[in-house]
Each structure stands twice: as C-alpha cells, then as structure tokens.
VEXLUM-922176 format. One record per residue (C-alpha): residue number from 1; x, y, z. Coordinates in nm, 4 decimals, always signed. Layout:
! VEXLUM-922176
NUM;X;Y;Z
...
END
This chain:
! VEXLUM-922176
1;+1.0102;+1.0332;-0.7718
2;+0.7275;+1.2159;-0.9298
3;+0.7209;+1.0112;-1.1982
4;+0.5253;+0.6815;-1.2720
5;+0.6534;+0.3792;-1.2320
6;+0.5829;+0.0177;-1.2756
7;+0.6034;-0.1876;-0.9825
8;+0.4550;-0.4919;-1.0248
9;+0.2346;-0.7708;-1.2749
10;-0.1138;-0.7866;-1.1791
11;-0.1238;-1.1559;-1.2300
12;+0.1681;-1.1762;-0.9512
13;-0.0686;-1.0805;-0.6901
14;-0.3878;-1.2770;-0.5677
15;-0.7158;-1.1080;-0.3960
16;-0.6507;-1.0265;-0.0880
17;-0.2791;-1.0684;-0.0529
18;-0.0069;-0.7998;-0.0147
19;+0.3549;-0.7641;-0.0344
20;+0.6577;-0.5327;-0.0082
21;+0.7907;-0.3619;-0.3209
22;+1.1118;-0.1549;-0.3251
23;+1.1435;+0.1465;-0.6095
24;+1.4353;+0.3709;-0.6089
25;+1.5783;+0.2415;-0.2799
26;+1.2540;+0.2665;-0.0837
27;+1.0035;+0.0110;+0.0223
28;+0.5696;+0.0792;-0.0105
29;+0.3318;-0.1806;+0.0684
30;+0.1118;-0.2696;-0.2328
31;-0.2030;-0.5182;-0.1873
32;-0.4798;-0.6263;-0.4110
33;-0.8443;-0.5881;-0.2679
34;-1.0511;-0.7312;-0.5836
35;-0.9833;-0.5764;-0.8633
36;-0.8334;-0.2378;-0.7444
37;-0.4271;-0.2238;-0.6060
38;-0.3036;+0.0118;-0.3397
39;-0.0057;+0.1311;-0.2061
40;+0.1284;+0.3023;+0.0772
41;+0.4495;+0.3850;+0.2780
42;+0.5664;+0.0173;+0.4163
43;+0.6761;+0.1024;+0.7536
44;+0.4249;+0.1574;+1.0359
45;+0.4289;+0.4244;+1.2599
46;+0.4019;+0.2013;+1.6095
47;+0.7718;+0.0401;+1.5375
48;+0.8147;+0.0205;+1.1984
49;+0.7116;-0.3097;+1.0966
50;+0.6857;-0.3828;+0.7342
51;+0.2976;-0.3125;+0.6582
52;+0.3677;-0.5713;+0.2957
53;+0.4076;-0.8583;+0.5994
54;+0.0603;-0.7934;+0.7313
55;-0.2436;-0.9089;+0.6368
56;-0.5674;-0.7192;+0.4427
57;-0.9460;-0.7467;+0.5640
58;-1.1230;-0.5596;+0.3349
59;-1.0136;-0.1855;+0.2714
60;-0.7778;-0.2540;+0.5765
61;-0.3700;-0.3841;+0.6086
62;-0.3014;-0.5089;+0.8821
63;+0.0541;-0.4612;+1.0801
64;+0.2013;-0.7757;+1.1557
65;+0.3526;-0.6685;+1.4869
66;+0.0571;-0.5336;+1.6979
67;-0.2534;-0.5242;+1.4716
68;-0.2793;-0.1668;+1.4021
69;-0.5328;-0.0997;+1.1573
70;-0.4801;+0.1381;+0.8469
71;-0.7148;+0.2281;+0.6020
72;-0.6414;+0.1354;+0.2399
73;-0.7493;+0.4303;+0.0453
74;-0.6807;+0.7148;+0.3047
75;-0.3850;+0.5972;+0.4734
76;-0.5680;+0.6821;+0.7969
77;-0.4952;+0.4594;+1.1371
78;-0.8466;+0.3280;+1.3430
79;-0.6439;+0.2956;+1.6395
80;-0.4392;+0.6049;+1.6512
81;-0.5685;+0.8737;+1.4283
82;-0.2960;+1.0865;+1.4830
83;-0.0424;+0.8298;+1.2939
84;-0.1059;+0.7064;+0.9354
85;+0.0682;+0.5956;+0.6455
86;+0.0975;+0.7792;+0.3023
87;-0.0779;+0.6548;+0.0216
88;-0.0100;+0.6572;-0.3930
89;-0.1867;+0.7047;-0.6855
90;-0.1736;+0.3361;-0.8532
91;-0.3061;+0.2667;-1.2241
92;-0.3482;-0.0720;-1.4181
93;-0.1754;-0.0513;-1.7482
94;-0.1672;-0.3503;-1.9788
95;-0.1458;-0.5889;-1.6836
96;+0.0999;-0.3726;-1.4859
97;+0.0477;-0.1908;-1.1489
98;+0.1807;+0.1699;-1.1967
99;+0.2343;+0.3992;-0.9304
100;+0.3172;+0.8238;-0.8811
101;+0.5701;+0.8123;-0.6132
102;+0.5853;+1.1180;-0.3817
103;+0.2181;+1.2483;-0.4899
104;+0.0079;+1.1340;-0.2158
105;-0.3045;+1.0571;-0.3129
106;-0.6159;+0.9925;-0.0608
107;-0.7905;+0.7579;-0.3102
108;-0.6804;+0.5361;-0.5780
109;-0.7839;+0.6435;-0.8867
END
C-alpha cells in the first residue's frame, strides 16, 4: 500500500474531531487539528481500542479505553514511551485527505 490514496472529504470532518477510516481492509485513525489532518494506525497498543473513538486535545488522540496519550505527529505514547502508534504522510488535494499507506512518516507534511 505504497501508494496514495484518498480517504476522506475535508468538509466531512470538523476541528477537533476524529474518526476511523478503513483502506484496503485495514483501519487508521484520521483527525483534524485546525487546518492540518493526521493519521495513524487505529488500534492502541494497551488493548487495542480503536484510537478514531477517542478524543483529540491539541496535537494529542486520546484512547477511549484508558486515556493513553499519543502524539499526533510522531506517533509517540506520553505514558509509555516504549509503545506508539505509526503515523502517515497525509496531503490535502482539491478538498480530499490523501494518505501514503505503509511509509511512516514522523510529521505530516
């Protein structure tokens, strides 16, 4: 899946909201912080919640389950550092969200 793909209409998603989007068979979180969209791998590390069921606070989603904490643009977790999610290069094209699945990218571009 190293190709890009479009995933979503920006006008589906409001500031500060994210969701669960399946490509290919697999699920990513995506969520909207202002302007700029990000995704990562949906499932979280602690017991595999669906991250696109949490919430967003800034830079940060939120697992629904237990709270965990995980860092928007580097996938990284506050409480455990050892666990984190991937994340993926996402573009806005002509009011699309595009994504490169399977490159994992520590910022957004």
């Amino acid at each position: 899946m190293e190709n890009w793909v479009d995933i979503a209409d920006v006008d589906s998603f409001r500031v500060g909201t994210c969701r669960t989007v399946e490509v290919g068979g697999r699920q990513f979180a995506l969520a909207r912080v202002a302007d700029r969209f990000h995704l990562v791998d949906n499932t979280c590390p602690h017991r595999g919640t669906s991250l696109g069921a949490g919430t967003i606070d800034g830079d940060f989603i939120f697992c629904p389950l237990h709270g965990w904490a995980f860092d928007l643009n580097s996938g990284s977790c506050l409480d455990r550092p050892e666990k984190s999610v991937k994340t993926y290069l996402v573009e806005l094209r002509g009011g699309k969200v595009w994504a490169k699945l399977g490159a994992f990218a520590a910022k957004q571009n």
